[in-house]
C-alpha positions in Angstrom: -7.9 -6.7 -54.7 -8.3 -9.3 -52.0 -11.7 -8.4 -51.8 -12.8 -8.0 -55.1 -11.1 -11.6 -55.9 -13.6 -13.2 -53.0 -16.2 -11.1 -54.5 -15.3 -13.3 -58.0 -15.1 -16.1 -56.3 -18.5 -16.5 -54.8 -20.1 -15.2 -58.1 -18.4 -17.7 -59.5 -19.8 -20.8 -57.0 -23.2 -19.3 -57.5 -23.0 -19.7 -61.1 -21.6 -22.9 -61.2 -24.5 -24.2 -58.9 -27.1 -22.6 -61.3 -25.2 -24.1 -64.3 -24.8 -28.0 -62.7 -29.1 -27.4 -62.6 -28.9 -27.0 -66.3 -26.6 -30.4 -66.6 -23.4 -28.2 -67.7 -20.8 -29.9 -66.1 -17.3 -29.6 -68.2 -17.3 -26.1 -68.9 -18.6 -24.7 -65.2 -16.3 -27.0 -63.7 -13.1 -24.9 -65.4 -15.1 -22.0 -64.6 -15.0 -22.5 -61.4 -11.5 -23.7 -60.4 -9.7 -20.5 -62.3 -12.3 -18.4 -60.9 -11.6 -19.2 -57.2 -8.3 -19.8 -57.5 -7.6 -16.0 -58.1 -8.0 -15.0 -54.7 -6.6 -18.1 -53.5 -3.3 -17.0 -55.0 -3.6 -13.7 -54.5 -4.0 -14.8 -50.7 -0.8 -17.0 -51.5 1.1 -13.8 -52.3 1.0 -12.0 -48.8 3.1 -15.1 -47.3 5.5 -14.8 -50.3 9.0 -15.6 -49.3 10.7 -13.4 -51.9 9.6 -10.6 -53.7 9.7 -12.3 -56.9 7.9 -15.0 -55.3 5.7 -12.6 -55.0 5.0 -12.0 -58.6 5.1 -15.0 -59.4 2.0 -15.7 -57.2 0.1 -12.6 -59.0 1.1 -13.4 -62.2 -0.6 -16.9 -61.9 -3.5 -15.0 -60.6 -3.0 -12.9 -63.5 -3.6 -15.8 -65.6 -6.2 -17.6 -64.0 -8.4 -14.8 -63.7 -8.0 -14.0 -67.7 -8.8 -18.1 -68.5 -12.1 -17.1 -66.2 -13.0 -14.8 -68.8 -12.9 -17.2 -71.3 -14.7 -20.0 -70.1 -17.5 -17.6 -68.9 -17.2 -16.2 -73.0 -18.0 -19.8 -73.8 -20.7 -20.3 -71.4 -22.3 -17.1 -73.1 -21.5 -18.4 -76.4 -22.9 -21.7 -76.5 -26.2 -20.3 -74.5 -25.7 -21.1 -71.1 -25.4 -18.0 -69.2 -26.8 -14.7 -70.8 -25.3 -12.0 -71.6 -25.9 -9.7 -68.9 -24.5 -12.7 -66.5 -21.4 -12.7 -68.8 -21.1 -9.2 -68.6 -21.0 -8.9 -65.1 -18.4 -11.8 -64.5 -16.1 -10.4 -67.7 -16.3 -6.6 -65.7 -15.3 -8.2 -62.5 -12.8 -10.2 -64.1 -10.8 -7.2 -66.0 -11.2 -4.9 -63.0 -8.8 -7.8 -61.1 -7.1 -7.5 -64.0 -6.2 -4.2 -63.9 -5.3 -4.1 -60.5 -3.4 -7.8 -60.9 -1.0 -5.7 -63.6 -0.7 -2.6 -61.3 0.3 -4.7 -58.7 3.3 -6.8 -60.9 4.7 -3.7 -62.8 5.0 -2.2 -59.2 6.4 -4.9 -58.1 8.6 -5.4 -60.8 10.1 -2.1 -60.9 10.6 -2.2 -57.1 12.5 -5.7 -57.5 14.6 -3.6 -60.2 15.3 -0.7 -58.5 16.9 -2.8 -55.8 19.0 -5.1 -57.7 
């Protein structure tokens, strides 16, 4: 997951820089803060000081990773980025995804079972 979330990250950067040569600046800007700040929380996690600190971490990875989703639908959209580059940052997005959720109900349960 770690990986994959750097991975997003510096598809995410490069993007950005080829958007800033088009002059879009608003919408690669959001792009880019949710995008690397996946595996910045997901970094986050492994010093958690609780294990619902823990979740709490991935869950706002969780989030920030589905709001990179978004702004690269809107990049698509309104003709920025085509849609092969959308569809390779929306599949790298929902694979994080899917591994983001693995990781919180597993965590959750865990948290439950020793309550």
């Amino acid at each position: 997951m770690q990986e994959k979330s750097y991975s997003f990250a510096i598809q995410s950067i490069n993007l950005y820089k080829e958007l800033i040569l088009k002059k879009e600046y608003v919408l690669s800007k959001q792009l880019l803060r949710s995008a690397t700040s996946v595996g910045a929380n997901i970094r986050e996690s492994r010093n958690a000081q609780t294990k619902k600190d823990f979740i709490h971490k991935l869950s706002i990875s969780q989030k920030e990773c589905d709001e990179s989703i978004y702004w690269s639908g809107l990049l698509q959209e309104t003709n920025y980025i085509d849609m092969e580059t959308y569809q390779e940052m929306s599949n790298s997005g929902n694979e994080i995804l899917k591994m983001l959720k693995s990781s919180i109900i597993t965590a959750r349960n865990n948290l439950n079972r020793f309550s």
